[in-house]
ROGUKOL-306470 format. One line per field, with one value per residue: residue number from 1; x negated, y, z negated of N, C-alpha, C in turn. Coordinates in steps of 0.2 Angstrom, whole numbers, plus 2048, in hexadecimal, padded with zeros to 3 digits. Layout:
REM residues N
votor: NUM_...
n.c1: X_...
n.c2: Y_...
n.c3: Z_...
ca.c1: X_...
ca.c2: Y_...
ca.c3: Z_...
c.c1: X_...
c.c2: Y_...
c.c3: Z_...
//
This chain:
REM residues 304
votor: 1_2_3_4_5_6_7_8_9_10_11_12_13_14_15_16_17_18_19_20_21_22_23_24_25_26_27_28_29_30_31_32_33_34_35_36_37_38_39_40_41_42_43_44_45_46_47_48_49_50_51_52_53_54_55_56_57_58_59_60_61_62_63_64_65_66_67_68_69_70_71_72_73_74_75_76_77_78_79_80_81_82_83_84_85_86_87_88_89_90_91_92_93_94_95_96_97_98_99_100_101_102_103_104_105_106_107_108_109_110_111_112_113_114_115_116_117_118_119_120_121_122_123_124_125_126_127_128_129_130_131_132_133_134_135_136_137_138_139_140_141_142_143_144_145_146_147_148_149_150_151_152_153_154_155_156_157_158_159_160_161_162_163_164_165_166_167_168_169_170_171_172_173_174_175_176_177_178_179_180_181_182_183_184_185_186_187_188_189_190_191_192_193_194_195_196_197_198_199_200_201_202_203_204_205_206_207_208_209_210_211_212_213_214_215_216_217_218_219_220_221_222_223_224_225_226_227_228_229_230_231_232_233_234_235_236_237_238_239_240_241_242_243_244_245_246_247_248_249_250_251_252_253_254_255_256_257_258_259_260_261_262_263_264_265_266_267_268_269_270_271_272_273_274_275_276_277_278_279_280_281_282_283_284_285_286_287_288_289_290_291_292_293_294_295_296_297_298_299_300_301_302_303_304
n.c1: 5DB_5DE_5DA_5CC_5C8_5C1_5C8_5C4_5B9_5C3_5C8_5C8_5D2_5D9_5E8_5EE_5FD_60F_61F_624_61E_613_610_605_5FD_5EE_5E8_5E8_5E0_5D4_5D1_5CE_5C5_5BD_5B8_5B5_5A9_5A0_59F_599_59D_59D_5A5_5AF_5BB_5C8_5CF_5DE_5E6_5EC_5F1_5E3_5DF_5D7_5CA_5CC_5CE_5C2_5B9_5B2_5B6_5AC_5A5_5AD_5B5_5C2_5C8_5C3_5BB_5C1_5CC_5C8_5C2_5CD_5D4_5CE_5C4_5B6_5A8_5AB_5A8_59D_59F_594_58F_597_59B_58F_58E_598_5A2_5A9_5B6_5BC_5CB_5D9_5E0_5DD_5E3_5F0_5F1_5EC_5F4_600_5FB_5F7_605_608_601_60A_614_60E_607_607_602_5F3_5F4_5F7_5ED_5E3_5DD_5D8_5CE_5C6_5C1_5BD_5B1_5A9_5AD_5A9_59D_5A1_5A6_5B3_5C1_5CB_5D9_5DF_5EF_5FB_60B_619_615_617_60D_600_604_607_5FA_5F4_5FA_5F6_5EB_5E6_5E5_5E9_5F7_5F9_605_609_616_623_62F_63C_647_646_63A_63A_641_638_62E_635_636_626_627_62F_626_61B_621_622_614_611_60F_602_5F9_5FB_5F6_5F7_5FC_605_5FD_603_60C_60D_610_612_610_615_61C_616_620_62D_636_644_646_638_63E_64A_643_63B_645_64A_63F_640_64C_647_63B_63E_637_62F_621_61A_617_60C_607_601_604_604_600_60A_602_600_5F7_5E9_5E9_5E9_5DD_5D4_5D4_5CF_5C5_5BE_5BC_5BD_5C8_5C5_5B6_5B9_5BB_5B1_5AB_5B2_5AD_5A3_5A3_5A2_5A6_5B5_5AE_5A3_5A0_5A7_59E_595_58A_58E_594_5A4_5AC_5B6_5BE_5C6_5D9_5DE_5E5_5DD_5D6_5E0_5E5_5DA_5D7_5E2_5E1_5D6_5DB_5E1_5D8_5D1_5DB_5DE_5D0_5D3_5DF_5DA_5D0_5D5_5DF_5D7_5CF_5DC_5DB_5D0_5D1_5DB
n.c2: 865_86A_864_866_870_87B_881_887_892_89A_89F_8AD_8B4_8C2_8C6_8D5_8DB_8DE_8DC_8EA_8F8_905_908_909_8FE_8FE_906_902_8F7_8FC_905_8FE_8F5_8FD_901_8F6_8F2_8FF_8FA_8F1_8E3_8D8_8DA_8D4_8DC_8D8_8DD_8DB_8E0_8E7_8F3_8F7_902_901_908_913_916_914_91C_913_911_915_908_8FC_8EF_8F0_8E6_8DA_8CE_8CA_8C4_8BB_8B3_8AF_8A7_89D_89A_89F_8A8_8B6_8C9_8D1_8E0_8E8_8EC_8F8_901_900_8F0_8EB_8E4_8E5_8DB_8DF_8E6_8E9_8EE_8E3_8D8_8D5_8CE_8C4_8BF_8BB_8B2_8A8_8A8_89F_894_88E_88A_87D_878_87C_87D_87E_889_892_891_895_8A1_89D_894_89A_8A5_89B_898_8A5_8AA_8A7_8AF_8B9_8C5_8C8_8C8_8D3_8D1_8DB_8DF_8DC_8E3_8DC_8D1_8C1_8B7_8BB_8C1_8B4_8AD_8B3_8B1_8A5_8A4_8A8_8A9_8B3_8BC_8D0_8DB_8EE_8F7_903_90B_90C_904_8FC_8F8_8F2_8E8_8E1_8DB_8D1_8CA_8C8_8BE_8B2_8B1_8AB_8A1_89A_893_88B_880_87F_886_884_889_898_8A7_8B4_8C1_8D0_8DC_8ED_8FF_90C_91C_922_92F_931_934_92E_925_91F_91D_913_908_904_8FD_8F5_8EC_8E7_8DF_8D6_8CF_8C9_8C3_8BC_8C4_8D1_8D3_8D2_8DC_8EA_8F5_902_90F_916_926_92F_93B_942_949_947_938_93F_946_93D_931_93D_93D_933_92D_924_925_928_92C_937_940_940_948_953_95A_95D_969_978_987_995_99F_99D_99E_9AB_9B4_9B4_9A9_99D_994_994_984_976_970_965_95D_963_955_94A_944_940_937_92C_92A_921_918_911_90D_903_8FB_8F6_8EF_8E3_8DC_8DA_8CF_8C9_8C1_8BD_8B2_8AA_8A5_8A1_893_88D_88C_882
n.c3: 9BE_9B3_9A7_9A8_9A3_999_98C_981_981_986_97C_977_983_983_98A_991_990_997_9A0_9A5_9AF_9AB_99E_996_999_99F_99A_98C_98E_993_98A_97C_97E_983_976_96E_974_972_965_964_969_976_985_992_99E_9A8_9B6_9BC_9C1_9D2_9D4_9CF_9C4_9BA_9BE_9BE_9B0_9AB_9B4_9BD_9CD_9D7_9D8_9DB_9E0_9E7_9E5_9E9_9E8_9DD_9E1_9EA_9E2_9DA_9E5_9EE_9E5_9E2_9DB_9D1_9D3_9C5_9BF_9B7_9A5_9A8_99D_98D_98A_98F_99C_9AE_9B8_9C7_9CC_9D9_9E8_9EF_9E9_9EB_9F5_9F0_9E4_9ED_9F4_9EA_9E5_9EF_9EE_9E1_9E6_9EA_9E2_9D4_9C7_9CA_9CF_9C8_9BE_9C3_9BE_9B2_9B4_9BA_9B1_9A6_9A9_9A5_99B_98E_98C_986_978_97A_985_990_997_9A5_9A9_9B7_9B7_9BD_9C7_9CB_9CE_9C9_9BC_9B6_9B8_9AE_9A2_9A0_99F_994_984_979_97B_97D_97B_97E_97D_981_978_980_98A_993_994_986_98D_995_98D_989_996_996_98C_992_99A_995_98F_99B_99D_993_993_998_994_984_978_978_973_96A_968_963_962_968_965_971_979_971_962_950_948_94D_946_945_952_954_94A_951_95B_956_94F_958_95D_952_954_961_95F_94F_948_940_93F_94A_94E_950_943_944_953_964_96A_974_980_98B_98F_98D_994_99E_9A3_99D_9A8_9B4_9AF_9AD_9A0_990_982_976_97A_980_979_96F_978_978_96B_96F_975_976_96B_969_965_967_973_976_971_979_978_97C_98C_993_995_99D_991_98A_985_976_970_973_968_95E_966_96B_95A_958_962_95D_952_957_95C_950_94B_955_954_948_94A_950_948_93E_942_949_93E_937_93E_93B_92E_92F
ca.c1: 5D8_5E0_5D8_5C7_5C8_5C1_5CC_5BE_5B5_5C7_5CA_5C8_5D1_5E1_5EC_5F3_604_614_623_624_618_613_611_5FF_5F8_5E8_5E3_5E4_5DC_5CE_5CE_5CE_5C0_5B7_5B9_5B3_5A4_59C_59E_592_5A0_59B_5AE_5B2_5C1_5CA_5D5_5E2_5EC_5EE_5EE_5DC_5DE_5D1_5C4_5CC_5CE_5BC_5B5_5AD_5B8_5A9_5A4_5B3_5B4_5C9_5CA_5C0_5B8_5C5_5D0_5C4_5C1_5D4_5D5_5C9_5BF_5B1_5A7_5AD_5A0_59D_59B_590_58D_59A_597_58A_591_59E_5A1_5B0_5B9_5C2_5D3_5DA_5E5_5DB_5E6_5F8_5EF_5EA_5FC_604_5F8_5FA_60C_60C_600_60B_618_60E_603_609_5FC_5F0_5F2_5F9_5E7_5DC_5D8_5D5_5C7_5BF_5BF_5B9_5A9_5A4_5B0_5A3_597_5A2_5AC_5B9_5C2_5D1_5DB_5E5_5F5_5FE_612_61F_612_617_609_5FA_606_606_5F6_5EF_5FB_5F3_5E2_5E5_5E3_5EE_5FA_5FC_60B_60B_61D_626_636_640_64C_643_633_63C_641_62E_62B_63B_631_620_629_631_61F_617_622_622_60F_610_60B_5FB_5F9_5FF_5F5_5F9_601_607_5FA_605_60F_60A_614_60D_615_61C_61C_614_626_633_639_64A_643_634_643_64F_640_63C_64D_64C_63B_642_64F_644_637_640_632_62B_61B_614_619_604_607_600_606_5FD_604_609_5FC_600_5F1_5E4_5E9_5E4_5D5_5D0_5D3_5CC_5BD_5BA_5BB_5C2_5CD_5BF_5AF_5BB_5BD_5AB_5A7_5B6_5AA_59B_5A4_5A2_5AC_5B6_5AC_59C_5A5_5AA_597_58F_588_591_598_5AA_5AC_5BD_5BE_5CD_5DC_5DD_5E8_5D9_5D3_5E4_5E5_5D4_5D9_5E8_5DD_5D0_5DD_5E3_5D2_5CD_5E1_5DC_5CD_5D5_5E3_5D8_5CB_5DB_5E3_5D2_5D0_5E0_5DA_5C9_5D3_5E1
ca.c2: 86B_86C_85E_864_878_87B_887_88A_897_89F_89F_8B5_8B9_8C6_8CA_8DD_8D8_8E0_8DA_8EF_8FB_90D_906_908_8F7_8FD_909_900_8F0_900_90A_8F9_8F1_901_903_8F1_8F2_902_8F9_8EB_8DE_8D6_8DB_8D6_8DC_8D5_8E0_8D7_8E5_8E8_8FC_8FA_906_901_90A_91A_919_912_91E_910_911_915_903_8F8_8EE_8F0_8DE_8D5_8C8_8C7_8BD_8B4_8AD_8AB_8A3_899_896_8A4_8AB_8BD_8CE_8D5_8E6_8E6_8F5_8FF_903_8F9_8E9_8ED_8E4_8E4_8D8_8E7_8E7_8EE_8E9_8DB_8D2_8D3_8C7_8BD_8BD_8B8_8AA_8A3_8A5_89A_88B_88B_885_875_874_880_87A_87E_890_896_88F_897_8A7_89D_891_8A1_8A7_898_899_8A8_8AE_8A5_8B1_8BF_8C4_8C9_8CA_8D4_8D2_8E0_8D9_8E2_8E5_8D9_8CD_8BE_8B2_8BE_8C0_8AB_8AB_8B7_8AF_89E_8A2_8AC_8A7_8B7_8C3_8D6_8DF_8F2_8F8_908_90B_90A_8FD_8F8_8F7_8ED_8E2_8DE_8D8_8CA_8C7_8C4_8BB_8AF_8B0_8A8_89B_895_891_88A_877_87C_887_881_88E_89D_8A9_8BC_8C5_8D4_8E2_8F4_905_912_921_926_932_92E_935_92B_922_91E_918_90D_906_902_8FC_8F0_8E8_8E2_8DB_8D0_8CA_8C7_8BC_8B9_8C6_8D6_8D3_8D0_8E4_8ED_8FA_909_910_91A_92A_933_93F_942_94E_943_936_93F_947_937_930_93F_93D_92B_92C_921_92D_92A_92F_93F_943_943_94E_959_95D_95F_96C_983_989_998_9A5_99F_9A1_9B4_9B8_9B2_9A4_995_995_990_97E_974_96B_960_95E_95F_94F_946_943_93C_92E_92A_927_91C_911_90E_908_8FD_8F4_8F2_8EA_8DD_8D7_8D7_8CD_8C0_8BF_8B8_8AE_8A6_8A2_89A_88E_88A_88A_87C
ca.c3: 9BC_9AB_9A4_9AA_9A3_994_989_97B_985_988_974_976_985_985_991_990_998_99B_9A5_9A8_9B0_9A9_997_994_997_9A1_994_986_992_993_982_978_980_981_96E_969_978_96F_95F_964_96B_97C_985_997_9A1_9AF_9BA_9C0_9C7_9DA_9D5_9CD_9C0_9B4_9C0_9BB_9A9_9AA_9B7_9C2_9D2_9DD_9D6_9DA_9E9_9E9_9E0_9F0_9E5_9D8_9E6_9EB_9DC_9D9_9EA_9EC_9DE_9E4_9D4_9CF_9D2_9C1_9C0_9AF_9A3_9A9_995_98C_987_993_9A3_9B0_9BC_9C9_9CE_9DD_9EC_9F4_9E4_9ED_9FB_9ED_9E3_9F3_9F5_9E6_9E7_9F5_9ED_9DC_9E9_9EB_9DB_9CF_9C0_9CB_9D2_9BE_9BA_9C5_9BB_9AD_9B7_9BC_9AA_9A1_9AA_9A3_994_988_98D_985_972_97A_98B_98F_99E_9A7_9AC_9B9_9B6_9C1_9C9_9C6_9CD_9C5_9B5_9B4_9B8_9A9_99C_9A2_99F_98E_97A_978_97E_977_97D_97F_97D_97F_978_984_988_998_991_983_991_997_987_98A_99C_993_987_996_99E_98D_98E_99F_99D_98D_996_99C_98E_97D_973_979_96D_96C_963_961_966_966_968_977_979_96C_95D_94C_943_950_941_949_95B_954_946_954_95E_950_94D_962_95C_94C_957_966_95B_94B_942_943_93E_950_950_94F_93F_948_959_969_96A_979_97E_995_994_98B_997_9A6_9A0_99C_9AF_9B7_9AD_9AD_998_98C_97F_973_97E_984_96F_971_97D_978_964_970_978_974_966_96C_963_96A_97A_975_970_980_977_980_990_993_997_99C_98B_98B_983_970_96F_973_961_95D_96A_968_956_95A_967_95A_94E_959_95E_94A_94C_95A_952_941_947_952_944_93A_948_94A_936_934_940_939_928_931
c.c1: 5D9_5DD_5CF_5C7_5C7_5C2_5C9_5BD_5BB_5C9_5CB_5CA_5D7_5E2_5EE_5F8_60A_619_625_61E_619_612_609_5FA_5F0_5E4_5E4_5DF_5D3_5CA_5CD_5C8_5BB_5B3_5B4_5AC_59D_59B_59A_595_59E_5A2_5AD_5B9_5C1_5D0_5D9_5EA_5E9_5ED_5E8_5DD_5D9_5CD_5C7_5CC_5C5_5B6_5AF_5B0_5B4_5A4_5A6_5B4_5BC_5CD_5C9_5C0_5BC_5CA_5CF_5C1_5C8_5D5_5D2_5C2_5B8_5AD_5A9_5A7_5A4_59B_599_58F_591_598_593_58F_598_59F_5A7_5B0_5BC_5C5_5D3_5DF_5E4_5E2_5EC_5F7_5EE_5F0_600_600_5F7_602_60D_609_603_610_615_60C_604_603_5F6_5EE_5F5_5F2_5E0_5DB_5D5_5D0_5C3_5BE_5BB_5B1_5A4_5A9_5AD_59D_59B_5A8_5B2_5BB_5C9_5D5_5E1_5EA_5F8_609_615_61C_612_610_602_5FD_602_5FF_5F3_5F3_5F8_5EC_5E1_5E6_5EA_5F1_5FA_600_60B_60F_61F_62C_63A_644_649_63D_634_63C_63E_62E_62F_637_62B_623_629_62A_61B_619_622_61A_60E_60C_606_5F7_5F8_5FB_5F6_5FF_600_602_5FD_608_610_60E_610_614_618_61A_61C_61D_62B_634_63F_648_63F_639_647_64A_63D_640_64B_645_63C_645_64B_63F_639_63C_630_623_617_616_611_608_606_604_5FF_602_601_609_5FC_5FA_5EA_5E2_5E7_5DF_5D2_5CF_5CF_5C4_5BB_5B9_5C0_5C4_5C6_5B8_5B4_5BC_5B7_5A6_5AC_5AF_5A6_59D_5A5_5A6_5AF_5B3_5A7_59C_5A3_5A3_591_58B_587_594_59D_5A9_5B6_5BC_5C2_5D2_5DC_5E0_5E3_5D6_5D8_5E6_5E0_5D6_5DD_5E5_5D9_5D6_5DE_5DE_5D1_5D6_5E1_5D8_5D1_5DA_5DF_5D2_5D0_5DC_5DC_5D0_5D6_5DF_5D5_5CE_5D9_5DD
c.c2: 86D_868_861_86D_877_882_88A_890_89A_8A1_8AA_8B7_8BC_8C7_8D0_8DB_8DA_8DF_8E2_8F3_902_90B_904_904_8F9_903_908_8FC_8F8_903_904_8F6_8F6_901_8FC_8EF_8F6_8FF_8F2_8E2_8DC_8D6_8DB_8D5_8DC_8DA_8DE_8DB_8E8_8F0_8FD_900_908_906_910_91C_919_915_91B_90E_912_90E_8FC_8F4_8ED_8E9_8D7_8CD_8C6_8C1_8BA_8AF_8AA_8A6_89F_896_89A_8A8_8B2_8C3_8D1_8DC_8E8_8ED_8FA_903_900_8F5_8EB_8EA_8E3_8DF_8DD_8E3_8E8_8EA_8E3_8D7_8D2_8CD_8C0_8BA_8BC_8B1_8A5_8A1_89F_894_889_888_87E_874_87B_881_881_888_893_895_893_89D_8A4_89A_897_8A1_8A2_896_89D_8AD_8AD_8A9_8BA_8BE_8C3_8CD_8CA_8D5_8D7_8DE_8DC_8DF_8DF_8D5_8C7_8B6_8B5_8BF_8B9_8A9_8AE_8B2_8A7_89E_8A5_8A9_8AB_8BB_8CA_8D9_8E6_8F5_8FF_909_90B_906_8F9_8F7_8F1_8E5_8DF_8DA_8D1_8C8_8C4_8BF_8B2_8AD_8AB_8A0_896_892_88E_881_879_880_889_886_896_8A0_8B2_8BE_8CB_8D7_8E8_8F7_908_914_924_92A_92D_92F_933_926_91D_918_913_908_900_8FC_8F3_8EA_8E4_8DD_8D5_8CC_8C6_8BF_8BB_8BD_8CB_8D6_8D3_8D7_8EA_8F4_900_90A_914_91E_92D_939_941_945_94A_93E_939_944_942_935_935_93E_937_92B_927_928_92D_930_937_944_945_949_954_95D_961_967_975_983_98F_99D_9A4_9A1_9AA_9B7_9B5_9AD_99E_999_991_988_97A_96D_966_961_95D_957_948_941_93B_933_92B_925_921_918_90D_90B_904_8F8_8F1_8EB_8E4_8D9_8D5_8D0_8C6_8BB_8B9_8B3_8A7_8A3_89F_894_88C_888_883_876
c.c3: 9B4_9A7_9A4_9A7_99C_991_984_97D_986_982_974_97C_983_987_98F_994_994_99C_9A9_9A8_9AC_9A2_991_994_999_99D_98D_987_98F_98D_97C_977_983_97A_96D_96E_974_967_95E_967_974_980_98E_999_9A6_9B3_9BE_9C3_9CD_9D8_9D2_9C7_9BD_9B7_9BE_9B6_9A8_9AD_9BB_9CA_9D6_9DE_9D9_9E0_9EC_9E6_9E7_9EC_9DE_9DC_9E8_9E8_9D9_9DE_9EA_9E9_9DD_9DC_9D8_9D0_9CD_9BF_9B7_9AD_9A8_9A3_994_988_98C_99C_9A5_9B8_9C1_9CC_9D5_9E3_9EF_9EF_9E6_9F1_9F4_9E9_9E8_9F4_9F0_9E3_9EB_9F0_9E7_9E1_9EA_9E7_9D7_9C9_9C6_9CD_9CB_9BC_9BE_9C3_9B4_9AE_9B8_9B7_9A6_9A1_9A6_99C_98E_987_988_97F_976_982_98C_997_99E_9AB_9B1_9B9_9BE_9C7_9C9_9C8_9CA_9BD_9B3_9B1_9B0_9A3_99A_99F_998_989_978_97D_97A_97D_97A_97E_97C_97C_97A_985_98D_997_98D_986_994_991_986_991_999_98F_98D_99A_99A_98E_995_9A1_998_98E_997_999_988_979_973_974_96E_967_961_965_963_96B_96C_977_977_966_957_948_948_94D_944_94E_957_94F_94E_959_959_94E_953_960_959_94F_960_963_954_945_945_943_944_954_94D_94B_940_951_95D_96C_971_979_988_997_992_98F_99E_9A7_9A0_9A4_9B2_9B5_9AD_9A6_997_987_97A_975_981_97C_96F_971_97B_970_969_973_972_96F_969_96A_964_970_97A_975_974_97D_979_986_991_997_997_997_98B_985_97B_96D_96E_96E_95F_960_96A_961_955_95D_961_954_952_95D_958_94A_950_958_94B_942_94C_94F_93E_93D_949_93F_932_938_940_931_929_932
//
C-alpha cells in the first residue's frame, strides 16, 4: 500500500491535532476553511472526531449520517458520502460516533499490519484530495488510531494551543505522534502553532508559553504571530446558529441600531455578542497565516 499511494494529491492536507481536548481544534478546522472557501479556495474537511462537532459549528447536523460512511471507508476501503456546498467551495466528510467502531477496528489490524491501517485515511484521501486547494482534517483529542491515521495522510500539522501546561503537553504528544509516522510519512512537517484562548495583552503567559516552545523544537518561529481570543459568548452563538464568527459579524452590522429600535423604526432582534467582530478578526488572520506559510513551505521546495 505504501508504495502504491500517491502523496502528490496529498501535498495540501492539515491535520488540526491536539494531544488535548477543549482547545479549539474544531473551530478553527471550521472558521479557517470557511474563510479561504468564500475567498475562492476549493476547501474540503474531514471530521474525524466521534463527537461530530464540525456539524455544529457548520450548522449541517440535520445532514450528517453520525460518521456511517466515514468508517466504512476507513474500514474497508468504502468511498466516503460527500456533503457538498455546505458553503460554496465548501464540502464536508461528517464525523460522529460510528468512528469509535472504526478506531477500535483499526486498533485491532495495526496489531497485524500496522503500515496498513495508519494508511488507511490516507488511501481514501489521495483519491480525491486533488480535487481540492486545501483539506483540513479535524482530529479528535486522545485517539490514538484516528490520531495515527490523520498524521499519516497529512503534508502538515497545525497545533492549537492554550497556555496551559496540559495543553502544552498535547503539543509533546503530537510532537511523539509526528514522529512515530515519519516512515510512512517522511514529509510531514509542523506548519505551526497557534495561541486560542487568550488575551491580546498576556505578555507574561504567551512569553512563558514561548520559552516551552524553543525548548520543545529548538525555535519559536513555528509559534503563528497572532492569537484567537477568548470570546465563550461568540462561540456559542456561533454553535446555536450554525455561523462561522465571520458570517455572525455579518449578520450582527445587518442588525437595528438601538435608536431605530426606540423610534419604532426596527424591531428588536437577538443580535449577538459584540465580541464577535474581534474573533472574526483573529480567525481571518490566521487563515491569510496558513496560506502564507504553505505558499512559502511549497516554494522552498520548487526553489530546492
Amino acid at each position: 500500500m505504501k508504495q502504491d499511494l500517491d502523496r502528490g494529491s496529498l501535498s495540501r492536507v492539515i491535520a488540526v491535532i491536539n494531544g488535548k481536548g477543549g482547545v479549539f481544534k474544531t473551530s478553527l478546522v471550521a472558521n479557517v476553511g470557511g474563510l479561504l472557501a468564500e475567498a475562492g479556495s476549493r476547501v474540503l474537511l474531514v471530521d474525524l472526531d466521534p463527537q461530530g462537532n464540525l456539524a455544529e459549528d457548520l450548522g449541517y447536523s440535520d445532514q450528517g449520517d453520525g460518521g456511517r460512511s466515514l468508517a466504512a471507508a476507513l474500514c474497508f476501503g468504502a468511498e466516503p458520502a460527500l456533503l457538498t456546498n455546505i458553503r460554496p467551495n465548501l464540502d464536508v466528510i461528517a464525523g460522529g460516533p460510528e468512528l469509535d467502531d472504526a478506531a477500535a477496528f483499526l486498533g485491532a489490524k495495526a496489531q497485524k499490519d500496522r503500515d496498513a491501517a495508519h494508511l488507511a485515511l490516507a488511501k481514501m484521501l489521495a483519491t480525491m484530495a486533488g480535487e481540492y486547494d486545501l483539506v483540513l482534517l479535524d482530529c479528535p483529542p486522545g485517539n490514538e488510531p484516528l490520531q495515527a491515521g490523520a498524521v499519516a495522510a497529512a503534508r502538515y500539522t497545525l497545533v492549537p494551543l492554550k497556555t496551559d501546561m496540559s495543553s502544552r503537553k498535547g503539543v509533546a504528544a503530537v510532537a511523539a505522534r509526528m514522529d512515530s509516522v515519519v516512515g510512512l510519512n517522511p514529509t510531514l512537517d509542523l506548519l505551526g502553532v497557534v495561541l486560542v484562548g487568550t488575551g491580546t495583552n498576556s505578555k507574561q503567559v504567551h512569553k512563558v508559553t514561548r520559552d516551552h516552545l524553543i525548548a520543545d523544537f529548538g525555535t519559536d518561529e513555528v509559534l503563528f504571530p497572532m492569537t484567537i481570543r477568548h470570546a465563550e459568548a461568540t462561540a456559542q452563538a456561533c454553535r446555536e446558529r450554525g455561523l462561522l464568527a465571520h458570517e455572525l459579524e455579518r449578520e450582527l452590522t445587518k442588525a437595528p441600531k438601538w435608536w431605530e429600535i426606540r423610534r419604532g423604526e426596527a424591531k428588536a432582534t437577538n443580535s449577538g455578542p459584540r465580541s464577535a467582530s474581534s474573533v472574526a478578526e483573529d480567525l481571518h488572520a490566521v487563515a491569510m497565516e496558513v496560506t502564507r506559510r504553505v505558499s512559502a513551505a511549497e516554494s522552498q521546495e520548487v526553489s530546492a
